[in-house]
C-alpha angles and dihedrals in degrees: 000000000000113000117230110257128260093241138113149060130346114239111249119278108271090049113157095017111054118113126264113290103247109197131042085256092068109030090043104046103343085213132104101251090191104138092006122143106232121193116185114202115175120326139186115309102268135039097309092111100045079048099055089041091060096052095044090056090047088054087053102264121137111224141213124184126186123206127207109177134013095265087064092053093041092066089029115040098172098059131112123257124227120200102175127115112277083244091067093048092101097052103038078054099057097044086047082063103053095051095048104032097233109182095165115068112183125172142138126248109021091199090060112118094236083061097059114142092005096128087055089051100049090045099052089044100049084240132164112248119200116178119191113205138157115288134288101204107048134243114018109025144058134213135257114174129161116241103008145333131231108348080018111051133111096213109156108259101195134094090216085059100059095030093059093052110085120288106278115196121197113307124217117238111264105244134353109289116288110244116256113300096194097100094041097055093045092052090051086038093055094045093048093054094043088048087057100053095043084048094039099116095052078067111036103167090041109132117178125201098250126021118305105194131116089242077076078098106080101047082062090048082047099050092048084052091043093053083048093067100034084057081061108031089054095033102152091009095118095047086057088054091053104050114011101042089026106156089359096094143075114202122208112203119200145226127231111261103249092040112150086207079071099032103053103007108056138034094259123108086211144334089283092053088064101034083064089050092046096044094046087042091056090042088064113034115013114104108264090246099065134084135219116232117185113173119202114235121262099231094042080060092116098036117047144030130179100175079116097051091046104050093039089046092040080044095062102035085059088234093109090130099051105046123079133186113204132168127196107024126144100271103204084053094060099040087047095052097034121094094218143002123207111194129167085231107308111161085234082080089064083052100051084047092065087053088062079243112155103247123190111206115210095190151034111292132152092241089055108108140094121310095029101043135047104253101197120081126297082257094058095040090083111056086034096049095083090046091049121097130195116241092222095180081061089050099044087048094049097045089047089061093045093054089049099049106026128010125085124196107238148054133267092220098049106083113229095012087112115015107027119232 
């Protein structure tokens, strides 16, 4: 895959030392949106959109949003509906521009099908790009970033980069924790998807990029079951992570299986399609005293299951005692306590990172590059991960400037944790 250039523009002078942003203004966009030309494509499920809207509207922007399906008018009655075929998105979007000037483009997800083509637009137009994404830095804050996010990003890639930026020391987190946003997001979640199948009609060609019916409710009921008897089945399995195979482990995190990040930003069809490369890689080359964690993700809970894949595949490769599937684990326990994480490009690598903890990238990420990752094959990864050592200045620099250009304390599913009521 190709890396994202070292080229661009320096951050502002201060970086790394300039006071917490205090108002949505400064920690959002840090940039005075009066006469601008705002156009809203989807956003996260709930009322993030029609309350950046609002803000932005407040700041003197005027502002467009477009709906697809019914879960994006719910939440966002004003907008406009579009009825055409997903294939004629692109262009529907860029003639929207030119009749309405529109100089500011902001969305989640730029991966998502109704953002096909989206990077191309803003280019040619000269146009402000603004993507939304989960967080960077995990728990407690999302992501804003011009141009593109993960796969898309311009992040600078390069040591000499960070280390020519001003010294940055350990930052404090922000603000004390948010409170779980589980239950918040599910119930958004539920409401979004039964909207757009009530509304359906009103948007006959829509497709979305997992399943939009109403019956979405169940796989969330059966991941909550599910959860239930994974509390019971691994009971005491991370205590014995963490003490017994301390340092002994190497823990795979997945990716959900309709992930974008897999899809469009690494070499792998799907998530199975890793975890075999990862398990025949171990087979061959990991020391025989150590063990293969891969933990399932939370959010794939009601849709997939590779216990099958795992045991037939252990089974051959003669390693069915050293390789273990788990589910619902503390996952800063098991990355604190594993000697090494191997991720496509999962944002847990940056975590682990910040632990000091050797990570293998399989794919294409903004935080993959020398001095954080292991920069050899997935063969060599497992004798050289107890040798590697993360640089942590590097890491301290680079988080710095993602806090500073990207990253925004708060949630999209906690009313007023980002824009007050």
């Amino acid at each position: 895959m190709t890396r994202p250039s070292d080229t661009g523009s320096r951050p502002k002078p201060g970086y790394g030392n300039r006071q917490e942003p205090s108002g949505p203004q400064e920690r959002l966009l840090d940039e005075n949106f009066r006469g601008k030309k705002v156009l809203l494509l989807q956003g996260p499920v709930g009322p993030f959109f029609k309350h950046l809207a609002a803000w932005l509207e407040k700041s003197g922007a005027a502002v467009h949003k477009i709906n697809f399906n019914g879960g994006d008018a719910f939440f966002y009655p004003g907008g406009i509906r579009y009825r055409g075929t997903m294939e004629a998105i692109p262009e529907f979007i860029q003639d929207f521009c030119e009749k309405h000037r529109i100089d500011t483009i902001m969305l989640f997800g730029d991966c998502r099908p109704v953002h096909q083509g989206i990077h191309a637009l803003a280019r040619s137009r000269g146009m402000d790009l603004r993507v939304f994404e989960e967080g960077y830095l995990r728990p407690d804050h999302i992501t804003c970033e011009r141009g593109g996010v993960n796969g898309y990003s311009s992040i600078r890639r390069s040591r000499r980069f960070y280390f020519n930026l001003p010294a940055a020391k350990p930052l404090p987190e922000p603000q004390p924790p948010l409170k779980k946003t589980y239950w918040h997001m599910a119930a958004r979640a539920i409401l979004y998807y039964t909207a757009a199948q009530l509304l359906k009609p009103m948007f006959p060609n829509y497709r979305h990029h997992r399943p939009l019916t109403v019956l979405e409710a169940i796989p969330w009921i059966r991941s909550f079951l599910r959860k239930c008897l994974y509390a019971v089945l691994e009971h005491g399995k991370q205590k014995w992570l963490a003490t017994s195979l301390c340092n002994q482990y190497f823990l795979v995190p997945l990716q959900v299986y309709n992930d974008a990040q897999v899809n469009i930003h690494s070499k792998y069809a799907s998530v199975a399609e890793f975890i075999s490369e990862v398990m025949a890689s171990f087979a061959a080359h990991a020391p025989q005293n150590t063990v293969l964690a891969i933990k399932h993700h939370p959010m794939d809970r009601a849709y997939t299951d590779y216990r099958s894949l795992i045991r037939r595949q252990a089974a051959s490769l003669g390693i069915g005692n050293r390789v273990l599937y788990i589910h619902d684990q503390h996952l800063p326990t098991l990355l604190a306590t594993a000697r090494g994480v191997i991720v496509i490009n999962s944002t847990v690598g940056f975590s682990a990172i910040q632990r000091g903890i050797p990570v293998k990238v399989c794919g294409n990420t903004f935080y993959d590059f020398d001095g954080l990752t292991f920069r050899g094959g997935l063969d060599d990864f497992w004798g050289a991960s107890k040798r590697m050592r993360v640089d942590m200045d590097l890491y301290f620099r680079f988080r710095a400037y993602l806090r500073s250009t990207s990253q925004i304390y708060g949630s999209f599913y906690l009313s007023g944790s980002i824009f007050p009521d």
